[in-house]
SEFIZA-3560 file (N, C-alpha, C; in Angstrom, 3 decimals):
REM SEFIZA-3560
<numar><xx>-45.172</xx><yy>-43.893</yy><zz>41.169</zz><atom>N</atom></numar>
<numar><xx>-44.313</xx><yy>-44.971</yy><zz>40.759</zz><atom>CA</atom></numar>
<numar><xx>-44.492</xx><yy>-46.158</yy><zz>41.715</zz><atom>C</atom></numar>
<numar><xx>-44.834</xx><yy>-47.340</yy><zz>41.597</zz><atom>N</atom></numar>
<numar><xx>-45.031</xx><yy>-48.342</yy><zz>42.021</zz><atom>CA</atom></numar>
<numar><xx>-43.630</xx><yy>-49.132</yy><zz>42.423</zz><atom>C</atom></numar>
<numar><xx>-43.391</xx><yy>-49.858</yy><zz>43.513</zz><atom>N</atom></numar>
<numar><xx>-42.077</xx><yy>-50.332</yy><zz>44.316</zz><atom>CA</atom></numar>
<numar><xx>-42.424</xx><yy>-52.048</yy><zz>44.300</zz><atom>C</atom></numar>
<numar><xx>-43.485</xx><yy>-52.478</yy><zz>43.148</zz><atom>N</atom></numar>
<numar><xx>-44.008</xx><yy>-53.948</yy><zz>43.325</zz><atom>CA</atom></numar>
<numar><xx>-44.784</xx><yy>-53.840</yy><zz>44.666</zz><atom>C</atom></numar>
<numar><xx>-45.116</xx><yy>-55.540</yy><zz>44.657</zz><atom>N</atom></numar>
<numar><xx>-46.300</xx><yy>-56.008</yy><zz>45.546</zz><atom>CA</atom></numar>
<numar><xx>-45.554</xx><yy>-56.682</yy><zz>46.814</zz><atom>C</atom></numar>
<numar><xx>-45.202</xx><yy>-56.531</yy><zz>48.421</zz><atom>N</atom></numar>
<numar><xx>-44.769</xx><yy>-56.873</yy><zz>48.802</zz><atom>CA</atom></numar>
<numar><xx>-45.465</xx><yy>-58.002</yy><zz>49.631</zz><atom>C</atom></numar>
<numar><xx>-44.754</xx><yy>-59.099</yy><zz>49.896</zz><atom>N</atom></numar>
<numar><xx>-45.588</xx><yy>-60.433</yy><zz>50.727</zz><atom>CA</atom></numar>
<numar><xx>-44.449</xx><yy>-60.771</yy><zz>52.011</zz><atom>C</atom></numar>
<numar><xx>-44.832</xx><yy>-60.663</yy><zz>53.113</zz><atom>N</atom></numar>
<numar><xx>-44.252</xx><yy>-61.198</yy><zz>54.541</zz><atom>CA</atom></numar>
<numar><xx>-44.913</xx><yy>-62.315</yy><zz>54.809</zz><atom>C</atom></numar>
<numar><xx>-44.158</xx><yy>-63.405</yy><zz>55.240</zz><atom>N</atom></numar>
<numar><xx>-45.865</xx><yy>-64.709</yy><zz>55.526</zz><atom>CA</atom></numar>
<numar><xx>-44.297</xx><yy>-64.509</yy><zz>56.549</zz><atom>C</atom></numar>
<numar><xx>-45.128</xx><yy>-65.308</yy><zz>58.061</zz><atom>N</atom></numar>
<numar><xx>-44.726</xx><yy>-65.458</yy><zz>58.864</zz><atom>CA</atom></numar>
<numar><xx>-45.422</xx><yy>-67.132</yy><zz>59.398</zz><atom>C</atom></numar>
<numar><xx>-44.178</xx><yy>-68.053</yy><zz>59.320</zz><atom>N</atom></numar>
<numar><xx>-44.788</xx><yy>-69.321</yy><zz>59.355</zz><atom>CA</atom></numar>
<numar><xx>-43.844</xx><yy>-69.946</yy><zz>60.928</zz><atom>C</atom></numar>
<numar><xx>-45.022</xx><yy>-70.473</yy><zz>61.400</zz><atom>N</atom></numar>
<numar><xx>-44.323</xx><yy>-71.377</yy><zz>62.370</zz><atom>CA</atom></numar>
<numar><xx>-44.543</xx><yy>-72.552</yy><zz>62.431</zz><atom>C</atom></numar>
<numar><xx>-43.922</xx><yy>-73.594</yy><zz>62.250</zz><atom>N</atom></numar>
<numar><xx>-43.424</xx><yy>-74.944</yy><zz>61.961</zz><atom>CA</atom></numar>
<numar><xx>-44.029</xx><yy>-75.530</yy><zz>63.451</zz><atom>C</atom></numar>
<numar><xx>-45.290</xx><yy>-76.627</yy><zz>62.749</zz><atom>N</atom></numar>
<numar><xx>-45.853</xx><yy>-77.614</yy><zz>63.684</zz><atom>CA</atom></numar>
<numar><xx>-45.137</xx><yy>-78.195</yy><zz>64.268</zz><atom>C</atom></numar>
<numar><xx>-44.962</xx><yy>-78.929</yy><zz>65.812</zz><atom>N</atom></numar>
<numar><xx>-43.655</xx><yy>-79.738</yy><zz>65.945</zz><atom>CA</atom></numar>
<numar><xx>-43.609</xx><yy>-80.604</yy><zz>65.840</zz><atom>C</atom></numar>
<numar><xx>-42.205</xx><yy>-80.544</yy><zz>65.608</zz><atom>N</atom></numar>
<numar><xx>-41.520</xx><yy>-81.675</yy><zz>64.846</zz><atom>CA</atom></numar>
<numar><xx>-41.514</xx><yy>-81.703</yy><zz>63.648</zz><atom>C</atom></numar>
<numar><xx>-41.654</xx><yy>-80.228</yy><zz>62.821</zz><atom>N</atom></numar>
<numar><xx>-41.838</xx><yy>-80.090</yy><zz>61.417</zz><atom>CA</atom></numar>
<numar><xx>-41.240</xx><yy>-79.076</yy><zz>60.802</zz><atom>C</atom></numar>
<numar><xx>-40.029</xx><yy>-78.463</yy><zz>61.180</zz><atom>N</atom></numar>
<numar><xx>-39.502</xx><yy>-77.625</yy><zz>61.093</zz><atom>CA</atom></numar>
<numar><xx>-38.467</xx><yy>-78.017</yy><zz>59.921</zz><atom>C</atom></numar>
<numar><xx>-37.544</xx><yy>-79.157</yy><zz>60.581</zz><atom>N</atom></numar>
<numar><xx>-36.898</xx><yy>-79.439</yy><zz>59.115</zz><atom>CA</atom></numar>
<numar><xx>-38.217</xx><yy>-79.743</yy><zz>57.344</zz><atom>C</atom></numar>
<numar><xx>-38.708</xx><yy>-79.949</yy><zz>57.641</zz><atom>N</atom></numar>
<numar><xx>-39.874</xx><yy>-80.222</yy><zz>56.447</zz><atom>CA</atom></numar>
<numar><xx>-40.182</xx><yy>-79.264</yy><zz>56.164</zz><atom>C</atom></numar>
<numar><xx>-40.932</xx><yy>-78.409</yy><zz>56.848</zz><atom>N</atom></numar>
<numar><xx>-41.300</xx><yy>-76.901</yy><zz>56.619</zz><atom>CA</atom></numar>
<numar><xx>-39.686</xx><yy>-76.465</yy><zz>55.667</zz><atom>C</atom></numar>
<numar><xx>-38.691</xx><yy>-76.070</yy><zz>56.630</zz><atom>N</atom></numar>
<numar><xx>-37.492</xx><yy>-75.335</yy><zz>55.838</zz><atom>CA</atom></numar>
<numar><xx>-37.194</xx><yy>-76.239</yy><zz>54.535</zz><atom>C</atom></numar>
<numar><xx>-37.360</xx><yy>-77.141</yy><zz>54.587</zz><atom>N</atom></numar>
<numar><xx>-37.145</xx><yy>-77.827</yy><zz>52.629</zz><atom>CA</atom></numar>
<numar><xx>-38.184</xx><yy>-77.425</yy><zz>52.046</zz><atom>C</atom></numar>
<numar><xx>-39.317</xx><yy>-77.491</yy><zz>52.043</zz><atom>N</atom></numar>
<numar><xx>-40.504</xx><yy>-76.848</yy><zz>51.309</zz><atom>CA</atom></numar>
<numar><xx>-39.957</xx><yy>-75.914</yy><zz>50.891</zz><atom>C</atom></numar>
<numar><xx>-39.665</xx><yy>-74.911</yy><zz>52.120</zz><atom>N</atom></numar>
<numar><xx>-39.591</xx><yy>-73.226</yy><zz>51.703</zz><atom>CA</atom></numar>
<numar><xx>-38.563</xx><yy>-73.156</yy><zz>50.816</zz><atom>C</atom></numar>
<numar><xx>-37.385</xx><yy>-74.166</yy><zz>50.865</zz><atom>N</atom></numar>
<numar><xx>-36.007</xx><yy>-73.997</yy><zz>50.175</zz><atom>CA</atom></numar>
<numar><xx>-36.444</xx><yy>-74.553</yy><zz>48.446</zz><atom>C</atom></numar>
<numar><xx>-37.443</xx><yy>-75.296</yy><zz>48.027</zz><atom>N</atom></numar>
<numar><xx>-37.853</xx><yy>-75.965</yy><zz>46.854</zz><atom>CA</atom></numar>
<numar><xx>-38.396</xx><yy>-74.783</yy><zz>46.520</zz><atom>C</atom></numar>
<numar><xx>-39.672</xx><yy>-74.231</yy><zz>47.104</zz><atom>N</atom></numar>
<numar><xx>-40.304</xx><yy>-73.079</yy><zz>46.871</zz><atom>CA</atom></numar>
<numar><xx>-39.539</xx><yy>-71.609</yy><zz>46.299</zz><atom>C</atom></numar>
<numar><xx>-38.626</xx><yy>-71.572</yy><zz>46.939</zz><atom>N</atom></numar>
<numar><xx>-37.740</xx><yy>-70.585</yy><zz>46.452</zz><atom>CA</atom></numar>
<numar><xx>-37.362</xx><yy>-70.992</yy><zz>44.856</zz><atom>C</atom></numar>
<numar><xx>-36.016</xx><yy>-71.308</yy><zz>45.098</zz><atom>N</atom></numar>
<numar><xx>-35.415</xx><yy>-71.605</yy><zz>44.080</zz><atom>CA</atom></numar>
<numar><xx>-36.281</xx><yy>-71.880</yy><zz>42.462</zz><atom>C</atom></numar>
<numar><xx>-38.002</xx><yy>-72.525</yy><zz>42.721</zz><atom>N</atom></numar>
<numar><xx>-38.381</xx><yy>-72.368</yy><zz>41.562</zz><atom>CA</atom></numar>
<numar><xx>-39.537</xx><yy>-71.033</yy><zz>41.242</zz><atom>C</atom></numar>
<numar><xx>-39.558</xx><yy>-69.958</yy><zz>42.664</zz><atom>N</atom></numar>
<numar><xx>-40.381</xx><yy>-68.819</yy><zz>42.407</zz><atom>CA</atom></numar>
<numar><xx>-39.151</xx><yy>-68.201</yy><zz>42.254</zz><atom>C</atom></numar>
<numar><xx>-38.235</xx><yy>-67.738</yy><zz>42.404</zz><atom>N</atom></numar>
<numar><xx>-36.991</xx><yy>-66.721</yy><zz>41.874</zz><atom>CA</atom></numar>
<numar><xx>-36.819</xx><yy>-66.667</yy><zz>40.545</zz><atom>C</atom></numar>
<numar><xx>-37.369</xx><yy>-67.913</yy><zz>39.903</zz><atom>N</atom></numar>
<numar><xx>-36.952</xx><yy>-68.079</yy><zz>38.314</zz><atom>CA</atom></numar>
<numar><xx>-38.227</xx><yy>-67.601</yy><zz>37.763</zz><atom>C</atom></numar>
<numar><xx>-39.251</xx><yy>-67.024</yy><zz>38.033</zz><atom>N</atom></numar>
<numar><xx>-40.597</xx><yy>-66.534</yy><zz>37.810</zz><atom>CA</atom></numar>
<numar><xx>-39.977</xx><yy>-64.949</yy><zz>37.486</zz><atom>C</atom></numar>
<numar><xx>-40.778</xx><yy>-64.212</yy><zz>36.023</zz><atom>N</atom></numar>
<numar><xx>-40.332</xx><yy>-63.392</yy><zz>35.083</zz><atom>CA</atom></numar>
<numar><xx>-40.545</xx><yy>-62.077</yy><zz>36.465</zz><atom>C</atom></numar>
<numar><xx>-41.765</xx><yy>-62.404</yy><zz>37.060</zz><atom>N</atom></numar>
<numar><xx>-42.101</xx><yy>-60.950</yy><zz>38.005</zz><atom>CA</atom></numar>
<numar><xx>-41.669</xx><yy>-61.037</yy><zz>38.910</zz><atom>C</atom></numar>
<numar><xx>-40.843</xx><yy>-62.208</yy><zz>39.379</zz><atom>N</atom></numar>
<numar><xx>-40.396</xx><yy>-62.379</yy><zz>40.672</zz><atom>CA</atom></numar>
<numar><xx>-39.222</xx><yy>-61.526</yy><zz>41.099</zz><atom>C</atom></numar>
<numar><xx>-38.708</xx><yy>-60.356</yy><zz>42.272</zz><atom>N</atom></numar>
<numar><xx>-37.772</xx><yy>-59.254</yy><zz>42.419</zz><atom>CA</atom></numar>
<numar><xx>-37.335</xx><yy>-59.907</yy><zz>43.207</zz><atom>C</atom></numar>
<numar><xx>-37.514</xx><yy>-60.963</yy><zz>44.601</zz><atom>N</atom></numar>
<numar><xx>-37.319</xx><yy>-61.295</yy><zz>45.890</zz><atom>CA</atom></numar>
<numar><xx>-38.178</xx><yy>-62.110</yy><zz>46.485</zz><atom>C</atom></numar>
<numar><xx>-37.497</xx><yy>-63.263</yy><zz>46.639</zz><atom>N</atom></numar>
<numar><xx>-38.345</xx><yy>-64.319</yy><zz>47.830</zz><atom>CA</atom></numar>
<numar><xx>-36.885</xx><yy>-65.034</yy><zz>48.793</zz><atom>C</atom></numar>
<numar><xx>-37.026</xx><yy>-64.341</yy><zz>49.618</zz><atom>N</atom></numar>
<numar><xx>-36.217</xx><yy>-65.133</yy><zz>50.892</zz><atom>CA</atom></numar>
<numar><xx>-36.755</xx><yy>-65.629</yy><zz>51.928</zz><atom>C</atom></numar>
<numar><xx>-35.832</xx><yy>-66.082</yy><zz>52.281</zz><atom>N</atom></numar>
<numar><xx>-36.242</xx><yy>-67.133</yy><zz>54.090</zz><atom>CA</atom></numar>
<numar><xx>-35.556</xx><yy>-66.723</yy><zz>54.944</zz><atom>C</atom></numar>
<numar><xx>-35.844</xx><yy>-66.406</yy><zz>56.363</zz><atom>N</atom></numar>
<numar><xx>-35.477</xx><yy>-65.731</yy><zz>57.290</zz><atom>CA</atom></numar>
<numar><xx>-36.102</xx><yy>-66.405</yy><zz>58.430</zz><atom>C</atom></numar>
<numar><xx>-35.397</xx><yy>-66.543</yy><zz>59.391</zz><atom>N</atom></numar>
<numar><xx>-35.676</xx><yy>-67.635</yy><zz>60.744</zz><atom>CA</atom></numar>
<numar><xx>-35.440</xx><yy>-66.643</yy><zz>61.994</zz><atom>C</atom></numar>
<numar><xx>-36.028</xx><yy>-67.081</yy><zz>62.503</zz><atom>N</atom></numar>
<numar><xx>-36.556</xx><yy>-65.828</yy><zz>64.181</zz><atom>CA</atom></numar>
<numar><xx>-35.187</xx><yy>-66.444</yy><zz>64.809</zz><atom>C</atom></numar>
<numar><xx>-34.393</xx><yy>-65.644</yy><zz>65.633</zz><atom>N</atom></numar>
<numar><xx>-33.071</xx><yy>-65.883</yy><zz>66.107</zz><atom>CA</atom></numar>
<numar><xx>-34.187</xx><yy>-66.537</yy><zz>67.420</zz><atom>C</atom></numar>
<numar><xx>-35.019</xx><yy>-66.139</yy><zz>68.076</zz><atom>N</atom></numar>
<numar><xx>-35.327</xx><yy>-66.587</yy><zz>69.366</zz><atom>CA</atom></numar>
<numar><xx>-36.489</xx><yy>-67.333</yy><zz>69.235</zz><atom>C</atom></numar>
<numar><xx>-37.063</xx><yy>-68.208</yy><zz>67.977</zz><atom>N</atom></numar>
<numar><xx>-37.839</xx><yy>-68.919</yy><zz>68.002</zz><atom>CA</atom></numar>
<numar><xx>-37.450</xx><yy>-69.594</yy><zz>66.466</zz><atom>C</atom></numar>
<numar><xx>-36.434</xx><yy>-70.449</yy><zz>66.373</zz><atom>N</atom></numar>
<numar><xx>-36.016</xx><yy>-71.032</yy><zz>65.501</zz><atom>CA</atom></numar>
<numar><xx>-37.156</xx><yy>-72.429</yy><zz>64.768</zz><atom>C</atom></numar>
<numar><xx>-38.611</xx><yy>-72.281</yy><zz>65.058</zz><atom>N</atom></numar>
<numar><xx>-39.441</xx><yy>-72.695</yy><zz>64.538</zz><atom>CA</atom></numar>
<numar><xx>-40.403</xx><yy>-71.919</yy><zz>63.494</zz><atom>C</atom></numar>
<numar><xx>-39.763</xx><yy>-70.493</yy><zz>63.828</zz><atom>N</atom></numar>
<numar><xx>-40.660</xx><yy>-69.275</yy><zz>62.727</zz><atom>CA</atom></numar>
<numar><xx>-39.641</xx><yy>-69.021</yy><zz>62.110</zz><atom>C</atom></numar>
<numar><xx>-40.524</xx><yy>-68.950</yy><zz>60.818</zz><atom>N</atom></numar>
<numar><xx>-39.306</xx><yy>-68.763</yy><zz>59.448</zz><atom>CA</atom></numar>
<numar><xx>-41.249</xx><yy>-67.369</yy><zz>58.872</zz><atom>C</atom></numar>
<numar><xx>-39.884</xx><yy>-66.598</yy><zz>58.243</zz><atom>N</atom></numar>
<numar><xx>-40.672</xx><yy>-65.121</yy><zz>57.414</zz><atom>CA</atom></numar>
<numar><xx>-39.507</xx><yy>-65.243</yy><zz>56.134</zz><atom>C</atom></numar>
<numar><xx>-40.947</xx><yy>-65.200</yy><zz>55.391</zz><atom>N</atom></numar>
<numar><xx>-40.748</xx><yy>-65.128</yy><zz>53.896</zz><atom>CA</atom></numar>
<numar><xx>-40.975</xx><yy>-63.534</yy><zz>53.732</zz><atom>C</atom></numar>
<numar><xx>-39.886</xx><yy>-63.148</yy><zz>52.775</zz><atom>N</atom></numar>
<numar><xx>-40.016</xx><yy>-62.027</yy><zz>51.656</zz><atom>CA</atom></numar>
<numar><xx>-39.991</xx><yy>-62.170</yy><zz>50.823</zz><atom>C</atom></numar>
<numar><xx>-41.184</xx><yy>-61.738</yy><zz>50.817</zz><atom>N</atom></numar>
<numar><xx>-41.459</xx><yy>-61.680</yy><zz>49.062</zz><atom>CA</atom></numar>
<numar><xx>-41.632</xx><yy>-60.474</yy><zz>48.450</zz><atom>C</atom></numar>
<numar><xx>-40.761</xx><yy>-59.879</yy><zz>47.086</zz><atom>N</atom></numar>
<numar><xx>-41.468</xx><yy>-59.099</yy><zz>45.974</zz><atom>CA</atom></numar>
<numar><xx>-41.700</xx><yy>-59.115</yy><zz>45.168</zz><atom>C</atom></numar>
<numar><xx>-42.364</xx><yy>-58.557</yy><zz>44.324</zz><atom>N</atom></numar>
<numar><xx>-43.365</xx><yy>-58.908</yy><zz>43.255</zz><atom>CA</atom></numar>
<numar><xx>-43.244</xx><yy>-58.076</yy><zz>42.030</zz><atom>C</atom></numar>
<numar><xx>-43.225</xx><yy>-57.455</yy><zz>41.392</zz><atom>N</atom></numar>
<numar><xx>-43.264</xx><yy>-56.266</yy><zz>40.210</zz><atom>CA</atom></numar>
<numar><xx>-44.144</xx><yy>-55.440</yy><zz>40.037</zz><atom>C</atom></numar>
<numar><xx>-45.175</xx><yy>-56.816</yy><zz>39.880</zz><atom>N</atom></numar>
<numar><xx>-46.755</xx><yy>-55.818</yy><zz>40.449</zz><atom>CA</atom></numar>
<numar><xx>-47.862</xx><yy>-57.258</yy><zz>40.730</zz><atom>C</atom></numar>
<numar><xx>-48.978</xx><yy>-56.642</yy><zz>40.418</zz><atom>N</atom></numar>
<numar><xx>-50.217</xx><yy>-57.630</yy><zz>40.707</zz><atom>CA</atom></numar>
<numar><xx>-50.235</xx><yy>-58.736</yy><zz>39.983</zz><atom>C</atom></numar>
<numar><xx>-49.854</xx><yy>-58.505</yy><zz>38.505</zz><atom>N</atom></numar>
<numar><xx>-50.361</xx><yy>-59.292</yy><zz>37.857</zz><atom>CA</atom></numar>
<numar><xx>-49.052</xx><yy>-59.951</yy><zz>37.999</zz><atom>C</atom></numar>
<numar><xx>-47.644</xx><yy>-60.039</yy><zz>38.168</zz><atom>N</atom></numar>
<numar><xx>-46.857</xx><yy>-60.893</yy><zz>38.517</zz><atom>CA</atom></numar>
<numar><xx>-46.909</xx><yy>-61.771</yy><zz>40.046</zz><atom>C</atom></numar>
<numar><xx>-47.766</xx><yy>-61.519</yy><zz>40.598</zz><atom>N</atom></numar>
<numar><xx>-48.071</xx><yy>-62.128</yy><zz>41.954</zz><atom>CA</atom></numar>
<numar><xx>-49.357</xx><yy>-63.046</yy><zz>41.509</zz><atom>C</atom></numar>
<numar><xx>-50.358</xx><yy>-62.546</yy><zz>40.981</zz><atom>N</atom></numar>
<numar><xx>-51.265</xx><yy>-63.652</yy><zz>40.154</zz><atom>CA</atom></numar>
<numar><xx>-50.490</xx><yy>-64.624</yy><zz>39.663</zz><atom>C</atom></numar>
<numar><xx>-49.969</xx><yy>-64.366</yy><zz>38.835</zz><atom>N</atom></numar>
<numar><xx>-49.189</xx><yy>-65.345</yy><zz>38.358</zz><atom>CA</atom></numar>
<numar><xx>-48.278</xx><yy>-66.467</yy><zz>39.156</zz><atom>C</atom></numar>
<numar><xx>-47.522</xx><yy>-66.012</yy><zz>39.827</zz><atom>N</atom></numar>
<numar><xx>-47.305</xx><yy>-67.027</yy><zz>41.000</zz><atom>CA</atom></numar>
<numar><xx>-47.909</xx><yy>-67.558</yy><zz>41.740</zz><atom>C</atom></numar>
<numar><xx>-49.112</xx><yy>-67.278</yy><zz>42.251</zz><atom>N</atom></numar>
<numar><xx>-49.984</xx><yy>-67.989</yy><zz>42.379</zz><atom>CA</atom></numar>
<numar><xx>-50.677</xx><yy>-69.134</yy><zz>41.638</zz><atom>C</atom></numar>
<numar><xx>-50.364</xx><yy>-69.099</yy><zz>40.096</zz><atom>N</atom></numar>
<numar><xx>-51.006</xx><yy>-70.051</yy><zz>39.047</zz><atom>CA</atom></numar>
<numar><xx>-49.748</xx><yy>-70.851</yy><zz>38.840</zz><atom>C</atom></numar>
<numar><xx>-48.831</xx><yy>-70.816</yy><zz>39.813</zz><atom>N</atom></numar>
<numar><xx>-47.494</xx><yy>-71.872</yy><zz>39.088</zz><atom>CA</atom></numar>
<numar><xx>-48.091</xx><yy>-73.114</yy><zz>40.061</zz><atom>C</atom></numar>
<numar><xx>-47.461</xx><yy>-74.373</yy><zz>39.213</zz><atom>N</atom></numar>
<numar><xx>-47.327</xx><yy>-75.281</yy><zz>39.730</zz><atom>CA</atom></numar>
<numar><xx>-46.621</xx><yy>-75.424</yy><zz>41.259</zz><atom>C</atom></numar>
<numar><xx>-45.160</xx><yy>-75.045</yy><zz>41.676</zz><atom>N</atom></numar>
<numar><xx>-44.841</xx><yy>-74.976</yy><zz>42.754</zz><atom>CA</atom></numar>
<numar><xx>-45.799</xx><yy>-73.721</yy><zz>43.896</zz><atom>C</atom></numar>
<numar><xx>-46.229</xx><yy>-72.845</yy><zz>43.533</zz><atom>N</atom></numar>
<numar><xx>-47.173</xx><yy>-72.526</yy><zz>44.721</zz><atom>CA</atom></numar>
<numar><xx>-48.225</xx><yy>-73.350</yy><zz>44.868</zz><atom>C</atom></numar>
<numar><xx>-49.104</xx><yy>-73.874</yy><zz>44.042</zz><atom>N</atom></numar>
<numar><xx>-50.027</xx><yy>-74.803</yy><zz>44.263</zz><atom>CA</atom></numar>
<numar><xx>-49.761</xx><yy>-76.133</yy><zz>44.732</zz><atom>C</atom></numar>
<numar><xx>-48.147</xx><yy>-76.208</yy><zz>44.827</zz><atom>N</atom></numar>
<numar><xx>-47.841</xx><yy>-77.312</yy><zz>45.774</zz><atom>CA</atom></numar>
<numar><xx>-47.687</xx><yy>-77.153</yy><zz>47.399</zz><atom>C</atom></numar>
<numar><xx>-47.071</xx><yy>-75.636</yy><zz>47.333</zz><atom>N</atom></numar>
<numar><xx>-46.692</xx><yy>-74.925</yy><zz>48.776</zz><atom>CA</atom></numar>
<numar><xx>-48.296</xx><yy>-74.871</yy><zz>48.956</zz><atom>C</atom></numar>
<numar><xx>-49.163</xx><yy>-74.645</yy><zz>48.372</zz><atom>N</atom></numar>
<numar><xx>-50.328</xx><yy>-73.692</yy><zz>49.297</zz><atom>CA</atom></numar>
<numar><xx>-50.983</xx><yy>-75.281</yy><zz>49.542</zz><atom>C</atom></numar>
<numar><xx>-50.929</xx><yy>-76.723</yy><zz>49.063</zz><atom>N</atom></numar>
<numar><xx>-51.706</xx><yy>-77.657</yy><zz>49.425</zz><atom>CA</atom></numar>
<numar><xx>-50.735</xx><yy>-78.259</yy><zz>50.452</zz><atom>C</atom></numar>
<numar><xx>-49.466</xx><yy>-78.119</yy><zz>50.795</zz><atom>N</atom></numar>
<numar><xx>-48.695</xx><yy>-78.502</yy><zz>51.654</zz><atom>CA</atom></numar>
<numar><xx>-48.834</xx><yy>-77.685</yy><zz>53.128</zz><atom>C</atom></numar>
<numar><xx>-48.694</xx><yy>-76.892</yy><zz>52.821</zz><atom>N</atom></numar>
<numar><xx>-47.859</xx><yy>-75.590</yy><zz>54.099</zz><atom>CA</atom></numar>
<numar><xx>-49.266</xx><yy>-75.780</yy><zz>55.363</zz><atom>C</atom></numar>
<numar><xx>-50.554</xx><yy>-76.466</yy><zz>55.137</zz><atom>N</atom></numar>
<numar><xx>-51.157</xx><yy>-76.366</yy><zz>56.354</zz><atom>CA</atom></numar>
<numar><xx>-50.838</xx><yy>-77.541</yy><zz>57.312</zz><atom>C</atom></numar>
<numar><xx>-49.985</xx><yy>-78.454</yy><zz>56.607</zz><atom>N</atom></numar>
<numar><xx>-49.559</xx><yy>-79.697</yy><zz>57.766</zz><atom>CA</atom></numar>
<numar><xx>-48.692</xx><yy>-79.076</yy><zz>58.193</zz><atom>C</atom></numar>
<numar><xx>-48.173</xx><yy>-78.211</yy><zz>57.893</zz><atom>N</atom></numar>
<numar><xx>-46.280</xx><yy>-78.230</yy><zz>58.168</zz><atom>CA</atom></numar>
<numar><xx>-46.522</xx><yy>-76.726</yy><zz>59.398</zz><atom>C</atom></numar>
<numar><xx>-47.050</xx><yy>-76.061</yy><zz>59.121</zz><atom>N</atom></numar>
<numar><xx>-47.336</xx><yy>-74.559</yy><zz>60.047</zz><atom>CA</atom></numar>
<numar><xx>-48.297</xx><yy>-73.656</yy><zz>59.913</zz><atom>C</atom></numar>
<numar><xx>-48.224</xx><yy>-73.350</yy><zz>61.236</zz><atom>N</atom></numar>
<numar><xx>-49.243</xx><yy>-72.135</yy><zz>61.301</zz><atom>CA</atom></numar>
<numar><xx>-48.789</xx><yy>-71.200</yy><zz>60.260</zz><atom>C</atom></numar>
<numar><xx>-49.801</xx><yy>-70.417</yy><zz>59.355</zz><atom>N</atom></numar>
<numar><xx>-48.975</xx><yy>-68.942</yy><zz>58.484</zz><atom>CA</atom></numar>
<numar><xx>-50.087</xx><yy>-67.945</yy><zz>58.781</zz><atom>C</atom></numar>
<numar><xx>-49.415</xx><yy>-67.023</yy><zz>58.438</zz><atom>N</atom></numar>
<numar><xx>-49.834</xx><yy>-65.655</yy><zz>58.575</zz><atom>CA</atom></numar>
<numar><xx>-49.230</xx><yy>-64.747</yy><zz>57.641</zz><atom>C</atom></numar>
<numar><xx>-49.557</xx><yy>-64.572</yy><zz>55.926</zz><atom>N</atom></numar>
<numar><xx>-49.067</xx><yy>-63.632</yy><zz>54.911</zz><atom>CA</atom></numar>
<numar><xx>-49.888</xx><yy>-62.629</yy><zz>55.297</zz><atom>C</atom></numar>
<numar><xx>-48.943</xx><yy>-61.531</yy><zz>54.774</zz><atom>N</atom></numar>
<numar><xx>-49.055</xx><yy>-60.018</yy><zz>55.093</zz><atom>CA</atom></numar>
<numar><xx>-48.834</xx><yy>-59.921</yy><zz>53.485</zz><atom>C</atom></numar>
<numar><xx>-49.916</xx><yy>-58.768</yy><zz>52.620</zz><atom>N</atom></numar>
<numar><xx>-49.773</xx><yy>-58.346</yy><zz>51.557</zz><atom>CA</atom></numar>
<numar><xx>-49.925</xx><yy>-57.109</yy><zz>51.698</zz><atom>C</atom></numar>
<numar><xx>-48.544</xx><yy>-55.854</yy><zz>50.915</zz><atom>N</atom></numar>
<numar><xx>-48.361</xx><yy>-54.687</yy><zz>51.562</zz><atom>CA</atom></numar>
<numar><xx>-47.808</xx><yy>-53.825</yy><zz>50.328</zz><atom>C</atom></numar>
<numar><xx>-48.482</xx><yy>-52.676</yy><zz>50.851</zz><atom>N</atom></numar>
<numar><xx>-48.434</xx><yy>-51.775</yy><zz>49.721</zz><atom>CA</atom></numar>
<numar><xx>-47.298</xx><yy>-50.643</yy><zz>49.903</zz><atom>C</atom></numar>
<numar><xx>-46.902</xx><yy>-50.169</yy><zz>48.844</zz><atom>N</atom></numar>
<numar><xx>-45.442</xx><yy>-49.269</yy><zz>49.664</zz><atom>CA</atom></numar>
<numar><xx>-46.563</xx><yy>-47.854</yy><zz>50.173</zz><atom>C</atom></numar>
<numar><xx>-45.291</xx><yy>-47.782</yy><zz>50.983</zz><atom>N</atom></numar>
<numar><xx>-46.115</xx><yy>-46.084</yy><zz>51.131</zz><atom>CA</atom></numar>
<numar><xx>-44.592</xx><yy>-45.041</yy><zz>50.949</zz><atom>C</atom></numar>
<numar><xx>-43.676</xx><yy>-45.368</yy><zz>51.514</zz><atom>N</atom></numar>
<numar><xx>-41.911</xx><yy>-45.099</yy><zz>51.289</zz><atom>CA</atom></numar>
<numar><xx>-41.634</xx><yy>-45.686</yy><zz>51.790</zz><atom>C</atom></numar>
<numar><xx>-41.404</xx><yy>-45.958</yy><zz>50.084</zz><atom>N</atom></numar>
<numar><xx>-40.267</xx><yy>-47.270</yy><zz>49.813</zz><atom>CA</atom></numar>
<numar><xx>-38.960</xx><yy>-46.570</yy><zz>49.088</zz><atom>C</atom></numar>
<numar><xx>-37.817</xx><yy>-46.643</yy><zz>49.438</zz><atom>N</atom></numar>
<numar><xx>-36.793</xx><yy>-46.220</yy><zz>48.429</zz><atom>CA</atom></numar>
<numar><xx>-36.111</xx><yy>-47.829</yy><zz>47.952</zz><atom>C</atom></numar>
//
């Protein structure tokens, strides 16, 4: 039984780009949550480095993560997000998951 496609990106905000970065991520949300395969995309900020923000993401499966990839708002995040921070997505497979 499959638990979807899970995505961690771990982004840290160039400086002086942190407020920009966190509106991106906040636009980004709100129009990948409304995506049919979309289970979970949140934003989460490092208590001791309030310039790294980690995305969760889940997915349903592959072909709902393809698909977000072909929306208009990721193809805005993915031509944006290299001014704004360093990233580092993690794509992860369950092994136990409840």
């Amino acid at each position: 039984m499959s638990t979807g496609v899970k995505i961690m990106g771990i982004l840290t905000a160039r400086p002086g780009k942190a407020p920009e970065l966190r509106e991106l991520l906040s636009v980004t949300r709100v129009s990948s949550r409304t995506e049919p395969g979309n289970m979970r995309w949140d934003i989460w900020r490092d208590r001791a480095n309030p310039d790294r923000f980690i995305l969760d993401e889940l997915y349903l499966d592959d072909t709902a993560l393809t698909a977000h990839r072909e929306t208009p708002h990721f193809k805005d995040y993915a031509r944006r997000i290299g001014d704004l921070a360093e990233r580092t997505p993690i794509v992860l497979d369950p092994i136990e998951v409840t």
